[in-house]
N, C-alpha and C positions, 0 to 999 in steps of 0.2 A: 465558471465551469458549466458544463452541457451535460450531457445523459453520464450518469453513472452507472456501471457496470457491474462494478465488485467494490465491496469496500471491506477494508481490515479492522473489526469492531475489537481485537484483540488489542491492535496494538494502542486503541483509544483507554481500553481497560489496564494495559500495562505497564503503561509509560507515561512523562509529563513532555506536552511534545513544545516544543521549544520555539522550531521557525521552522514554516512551511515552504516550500519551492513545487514548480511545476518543472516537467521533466516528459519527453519526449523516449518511447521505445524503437529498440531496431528489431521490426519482425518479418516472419515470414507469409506469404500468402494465406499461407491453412490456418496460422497460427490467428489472423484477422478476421477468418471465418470464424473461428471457434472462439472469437472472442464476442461478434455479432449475435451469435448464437446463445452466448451467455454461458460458456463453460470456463469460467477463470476463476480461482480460487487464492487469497492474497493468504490466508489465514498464516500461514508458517514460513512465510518469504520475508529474507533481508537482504540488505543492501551491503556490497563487499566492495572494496576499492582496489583495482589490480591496475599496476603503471600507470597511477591522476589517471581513473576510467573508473567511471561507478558502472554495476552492474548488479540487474535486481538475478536473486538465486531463491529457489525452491519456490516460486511460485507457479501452480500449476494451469497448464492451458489444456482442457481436453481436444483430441481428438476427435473430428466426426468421422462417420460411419460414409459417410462419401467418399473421404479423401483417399485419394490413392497412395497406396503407400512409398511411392518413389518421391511423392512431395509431404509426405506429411512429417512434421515435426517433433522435437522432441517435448514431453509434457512436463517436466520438471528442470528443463535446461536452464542456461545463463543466460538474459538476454541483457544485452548493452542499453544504458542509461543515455538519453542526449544531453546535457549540460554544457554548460559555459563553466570557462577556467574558474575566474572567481567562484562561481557556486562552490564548484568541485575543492577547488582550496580549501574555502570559507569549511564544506564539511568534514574536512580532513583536518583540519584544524580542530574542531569540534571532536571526532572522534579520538583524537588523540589526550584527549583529556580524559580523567578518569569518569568513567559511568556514564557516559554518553554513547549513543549507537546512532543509528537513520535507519528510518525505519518506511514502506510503505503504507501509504493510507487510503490511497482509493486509485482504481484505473476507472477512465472514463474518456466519451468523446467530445471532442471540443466544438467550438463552431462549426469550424471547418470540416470536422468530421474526421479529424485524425484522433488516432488514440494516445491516451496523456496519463501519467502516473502522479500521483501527487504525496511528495515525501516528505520526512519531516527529521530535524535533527531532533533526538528525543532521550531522556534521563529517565533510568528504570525507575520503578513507584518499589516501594517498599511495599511490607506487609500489612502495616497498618493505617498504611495510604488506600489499599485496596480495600479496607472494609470501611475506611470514612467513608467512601465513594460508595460502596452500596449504601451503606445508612442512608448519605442522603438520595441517594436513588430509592430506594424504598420511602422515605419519609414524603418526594416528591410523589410517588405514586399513589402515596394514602390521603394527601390532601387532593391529586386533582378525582378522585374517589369519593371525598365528603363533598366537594363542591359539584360536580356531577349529581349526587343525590340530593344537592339542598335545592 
């Protein structure tokens, strides 16, 4: 992976993520500017499958204040996922099970400088899965804390 752009710390907090894939977006010009720029927001965006085609949904890309508006894009539209059949199966398969979703985890640019999403088939955490997870996230913070002061 290359530069990260945005990353979805939710869905690290929400979910056990199962298997990860790289996954190519279809965008528009402005939509590449304003991703350069740094106005992309993964927080509340999922992954929806219409006719074997994934497509990420409510993830937000701001507008800039340059863009003219005959090109400028929509901020919270559909934007189509690039995969291969198998993926695409393999997580349609997966979501058709109970308690699984696919979820996004990070946009970012790759080598070559195109922009890439990285998703993940993932099983909701319970409630009492989220708080073992802060215990030991707090528990991890208070030791590098004692060892920092010794």
């Amino acid at each position: 992976m290359g530069e990260t752009i945005a990353k979805n710390k939710k869905a690290y907090f929400d979910y056990f993520l199962e298997e990860k894939f790289e996954a190519g977006i279809v965008l528009k010009g402005s939509e590449i500017k304003a991703i350069r720029a740094g106005r992309v927001n993964l927080k509340d965006s999922f992954i929806r499958f219409v006719q074997s085609e994934a497509f990420l949904f409510n993830a937000h890309i701001g507008r800039l204040e340059t863009t003219h508006h005959f090109y400028s894009h929509e901020e919270r539209g559909s934007r189509k996922l690039l995969l291969r059949k198998k993926q695409i199966a393999r997580m349609i398969k997966a979501v058709e099970k109970e308690g699984y979703t696919v979820v996004p985890l990070e946009l970012y640019f790759n080598d070559r400088n195109l922009v890439k999403i990285q998703i993940a088939i993932a099983k909701g955490k319970q409630l009492h899965d989220k708080r073992n997870d802060l215990k030991e996230k707090d528990m991890k913070r208070d030791i590098e804390r004692s060892l920092k002061d010794y």
